[in-house]
Structure formats: C-alpha cells, structure tokens
N, C-alpha and C positions, 0 to 999 in steps of 0.2 A: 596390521595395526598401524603403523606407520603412515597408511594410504589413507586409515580412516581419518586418522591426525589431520593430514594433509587439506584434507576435505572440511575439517570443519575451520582450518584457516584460511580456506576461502571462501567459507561461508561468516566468518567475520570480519573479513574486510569485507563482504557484500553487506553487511547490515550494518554496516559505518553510517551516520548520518551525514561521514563526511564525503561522501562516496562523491566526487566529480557528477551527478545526475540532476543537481538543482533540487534537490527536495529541501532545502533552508529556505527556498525562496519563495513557498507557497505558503500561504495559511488556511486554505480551503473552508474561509467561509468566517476564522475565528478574528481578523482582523475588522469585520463588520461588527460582529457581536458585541469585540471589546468597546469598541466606537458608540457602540449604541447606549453602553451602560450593562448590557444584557450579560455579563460575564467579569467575573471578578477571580482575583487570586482565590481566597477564600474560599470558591465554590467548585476550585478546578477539581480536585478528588474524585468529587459525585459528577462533574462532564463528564470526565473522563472514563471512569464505569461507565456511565448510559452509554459513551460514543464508542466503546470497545464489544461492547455487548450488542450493540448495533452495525454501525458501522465497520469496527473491527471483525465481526462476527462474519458478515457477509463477505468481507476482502479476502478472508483467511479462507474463505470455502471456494472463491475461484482461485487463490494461489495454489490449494492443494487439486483443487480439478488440472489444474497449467502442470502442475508436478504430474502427474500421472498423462497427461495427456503426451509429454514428454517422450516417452518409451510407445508411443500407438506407431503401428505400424499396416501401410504403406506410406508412405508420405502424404500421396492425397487423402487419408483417410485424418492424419493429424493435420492435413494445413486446413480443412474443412473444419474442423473442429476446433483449432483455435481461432477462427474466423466467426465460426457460431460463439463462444465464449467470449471473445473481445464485445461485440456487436450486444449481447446480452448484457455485457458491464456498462456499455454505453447509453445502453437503454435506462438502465438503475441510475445513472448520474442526472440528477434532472440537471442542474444548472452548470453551465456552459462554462463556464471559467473553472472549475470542479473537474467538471469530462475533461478540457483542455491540458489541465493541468497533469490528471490520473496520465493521460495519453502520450504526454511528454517525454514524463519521467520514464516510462515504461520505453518507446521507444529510448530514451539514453541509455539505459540501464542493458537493452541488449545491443546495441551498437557499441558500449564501453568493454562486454563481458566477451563480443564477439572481436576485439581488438587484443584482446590479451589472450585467447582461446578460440579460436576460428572453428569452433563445431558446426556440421553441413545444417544440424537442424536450425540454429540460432540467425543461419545467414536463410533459412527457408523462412522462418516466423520474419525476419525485416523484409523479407521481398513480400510474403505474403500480407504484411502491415501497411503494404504503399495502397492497399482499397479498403484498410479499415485504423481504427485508432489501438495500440497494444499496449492497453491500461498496464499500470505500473506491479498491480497483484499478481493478474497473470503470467509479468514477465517474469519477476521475482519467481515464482512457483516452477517456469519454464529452466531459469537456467538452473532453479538448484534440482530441479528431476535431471536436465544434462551433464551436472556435475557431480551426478548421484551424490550426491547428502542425501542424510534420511529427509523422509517426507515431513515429520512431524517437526523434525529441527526449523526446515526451511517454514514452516509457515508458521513456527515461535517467533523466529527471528525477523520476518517480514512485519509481525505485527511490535516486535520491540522497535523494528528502524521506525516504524512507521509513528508510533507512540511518541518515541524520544523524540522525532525531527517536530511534532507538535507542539510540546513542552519545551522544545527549543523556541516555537514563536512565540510561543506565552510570555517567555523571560523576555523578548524585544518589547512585549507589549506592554507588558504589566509587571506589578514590585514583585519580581518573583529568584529570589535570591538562586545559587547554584547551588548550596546545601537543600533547600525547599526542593528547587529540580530535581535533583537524586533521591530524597527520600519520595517524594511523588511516585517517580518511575517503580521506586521499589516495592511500594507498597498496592501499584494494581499488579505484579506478575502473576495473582494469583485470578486474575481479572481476565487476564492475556489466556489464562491456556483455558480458562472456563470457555471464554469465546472460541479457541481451537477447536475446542472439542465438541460445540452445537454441529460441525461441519464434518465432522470424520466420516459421516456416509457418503461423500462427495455428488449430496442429491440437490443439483440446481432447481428442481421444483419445488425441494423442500424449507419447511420457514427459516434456514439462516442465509435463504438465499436473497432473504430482502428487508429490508431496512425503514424506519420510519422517522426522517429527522425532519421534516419541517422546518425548524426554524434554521441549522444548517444551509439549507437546500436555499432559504430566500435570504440568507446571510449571505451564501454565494452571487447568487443574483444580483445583488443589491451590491456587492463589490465594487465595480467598476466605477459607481458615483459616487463614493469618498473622495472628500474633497483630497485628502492625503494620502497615499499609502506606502506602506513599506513593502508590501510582499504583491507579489503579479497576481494572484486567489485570494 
C-alpha cells in the first residue's frame, strides 16, 4: 500500500505544470489565435472540448502506447519501437514550432526524471532520441510505464498537465481571472477521460490516432510573424 502511495506522488509532481520542463513557455498555436481575434475568454469552454477531444484524444493514445511500450522487451525490440512512435508523432505535428516545441519538452522531461531516477531504459530512450525528436506524450507515458503507476492514471494526468499548462497561457493572454481558471479545468474532467478512453485499444491506426485542427496547425505556422510574442509556440 505504501508503495502504491509512493507512486502516485510521483506521479503528482510529474503532472505539476510547474515541473522545471518549460511547458509555461509554449502556447502551441493559441497566442496567434488570441492575436487574431479568433479566440476569446467566453469561447474557451467549447475550445477546449473540441481541443481535448481532438488533440487531447490523440496525445493520450501515444502516451499510453509509450506506457506499455515501457515493459517490451529486448531492448532493441523497445528502442525500435519508440523510434517508430516518436517519428509517427512527428509526422501528426504539421507545424514546426508545434513538433519543436512537443519535442522539447519531451526530451526535458526524461532528462529531468532520469536525474532524480537513473533507470537503464530512460537513459536508452535519450540515447536512442539523439536520431529522432521524443515528443512530450510519449515521454510522459514512458516514464510513468517505468515508474509503474497505473497506466490509466499516467495518461489522466498527462492530459490534466497538459490542459492546466494551456489554461495557464490563456490567463497571460486574455481577462481570464484564477477563480474562471479552476472552475474551467474542473468542469472539462469529464472531457479528459472521454478523450482517454477513445484510445484504450492502444490501436495507432485507429481514428484517435489522428486529429483534425486546421486552424491550430496554421495558428502555429503563422507564429513566428507576430510582431510580439510572449510564449516561443
């Protein structure tokens, strides 16, 4: 009992948004939108269902693919296979600031987890990530299959950090008060595990393995030429 304890407080300080990994410092796409006019306090609710159900939906299916790929054994049979999983994330990211960003975090996050917990696999995914990018889902999924948490936990909690750290850029951007924040987050968890659950068959050819955000995707794109910006996405 104890152990299981143990596990899920370190599965809470991994889904800190304060976690040392930079994910405050990206807005993936949603600092174009506000800029444009294209997003407002008012509407953030219904974003954020569509972008959970979408976008969420899809991340949460390679986190828990990275959970179970965790435990595959030989080594080359798991470093091949998170080299195929990475590479398929990369592909799904169309815009470049977007993939940079996913790819980041992901490498911090196992470089951070492999500094406090030196497991052989976590230091095999960063050697095997010096020829590909190790999106932020997969890692999240990677280290809580290595630090056995349940599976379903780690890819709740992946999609709450991921959610809150959002709703954290919205309050930079827009009127978006810290009581409005909280009742926001609280009011999609029922949003969160709808999205978990499209992915439970951990089938990457199946439909929550892909996502349709358009305006997203050229909100990204289109980043870099804001005259101003706050966040590096």
């Amino acid at each position: 009992m104890q152990q299981d304890y143990l596990k899920q407080l370190y599965l809470l300080q991994l889904a800190d948004t304060a976690l040392p990994i930079g994910a405050t410092a990206h807005s993936f796409g949603l600092e174009t939108l506000v800029a444009d006019g294209q997003l407002t306090a008012a509407q953030l609710p219904s974003f954020f269902a569509d972008y959970i159900m979408e976008v969420g939906r899809s991340e949460s299916l390679f986190c828990r693919v990275a959970h179970r790929l965790s435990q595959v054994q030989p080594e080359t049979t798991f470093e091949a296979g998170w080299l195929a999983l990475n590479s398929r994330m990369s592909a799904l990211k169309l815009a470049r600031e977007s993939r940079v960003a996913s790819a980041m975090l992901g490498k911090r996050l196992l470089q951070l987890v492999y500094s406090l917990e030196p497991y052989p696999r976590l230091a095999l995914a960063l050697q095997a990530a010096a020829g590909i990018e190790p999106h932020h889902a997969p890692a999240f999924g990677l280290v809580g299959g290595v630090l056995a948490v349940d599976e379903e936990l780690t890819v709740l909690a992946y999609l709450q950090q991921s959610v809150a750290a959002l709703i954290s850029v919205c309050q930079r951007l827009l009127p978006l008060g810290q009581k409005q924040a909280v009742q926001l987050l609280w009011q999609i968890k029922p949003t969160i595990l709808a999205a978990a659950a499209e992915g439970q068959d951990a089938d990457l050819e199946g439909p929550a393995a892909y996502t349709c955000t358009p305006l997203l995707d050229l909100a990204g794109m289109r980043h870099p030429d804001l005259p101003t910006r706050l966040f590096i996405s």
